[in-house]
N, C-alpha and C positions, 0 to 999 in steps of 0.2 A: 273763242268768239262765236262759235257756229252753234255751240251749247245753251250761250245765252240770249241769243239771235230766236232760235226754236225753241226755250223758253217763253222769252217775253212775245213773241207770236202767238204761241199758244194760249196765252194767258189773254191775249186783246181779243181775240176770238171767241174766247169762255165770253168775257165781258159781253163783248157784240152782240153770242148767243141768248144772253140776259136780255136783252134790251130787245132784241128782234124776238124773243116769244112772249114779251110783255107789249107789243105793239099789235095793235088789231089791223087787220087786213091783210096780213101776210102767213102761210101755214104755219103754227107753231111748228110741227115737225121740221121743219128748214132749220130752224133755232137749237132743235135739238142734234139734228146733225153738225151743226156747226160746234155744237159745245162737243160733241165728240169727237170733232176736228181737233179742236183746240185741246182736248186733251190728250189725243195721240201726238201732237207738237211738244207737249210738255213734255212726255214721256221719252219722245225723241231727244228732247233737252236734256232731261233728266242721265237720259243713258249715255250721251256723248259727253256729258260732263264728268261721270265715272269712270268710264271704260273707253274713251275714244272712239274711234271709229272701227266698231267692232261688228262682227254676225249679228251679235243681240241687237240693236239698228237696226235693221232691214224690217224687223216687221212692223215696229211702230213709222216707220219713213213711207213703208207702202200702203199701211193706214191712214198715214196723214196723207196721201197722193191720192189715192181713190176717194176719202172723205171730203176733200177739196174739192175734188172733181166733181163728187155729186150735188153737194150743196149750193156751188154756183153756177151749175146748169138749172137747179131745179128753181132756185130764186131770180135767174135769167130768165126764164120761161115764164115762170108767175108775173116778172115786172112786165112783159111783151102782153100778157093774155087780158094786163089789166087797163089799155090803152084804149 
């Protein structure tokens, strides 16, 4: 369940990333972090669905945690700066 959970996250994310660096006013580079979001979650899908909850994990989980992290701080800041 948690395989395909960070799967299909990662994959609405990619999507989002589309859409948010085909939109004007927002930095594309946000869009691009976000699709590399989304694909660290896949990856992280990918690998809990073969191997469980294993080491190999760890790096695509702490990828998608800091890629999270930067991408909605940095489009936080943007939506604030455009008020």
């Amino acid at each position: 369940m948690r395989s395909y959970h960070s799967f299909v996250f990662g994959l609405s994310l990619c999507l989002f990333a589309v859409m948010l660096v085909r939109a004007s006013g927002v930095p594309k580079s946000i869009g691009y972090l976000m699709g590399a979001c989304g694909l660290a979650y896949v990856a992280q899908g990918w690998v809990l669905g073969s191997e469980g909850f294993s080491a190999a994990n760890t790096a695509a989980i702490l990828a998608g945690i800091v890629l999270l992290f930067s991408w909605s701080v940095w489009l936080l800041v943007t939506a604030w700066g455009k008020q």
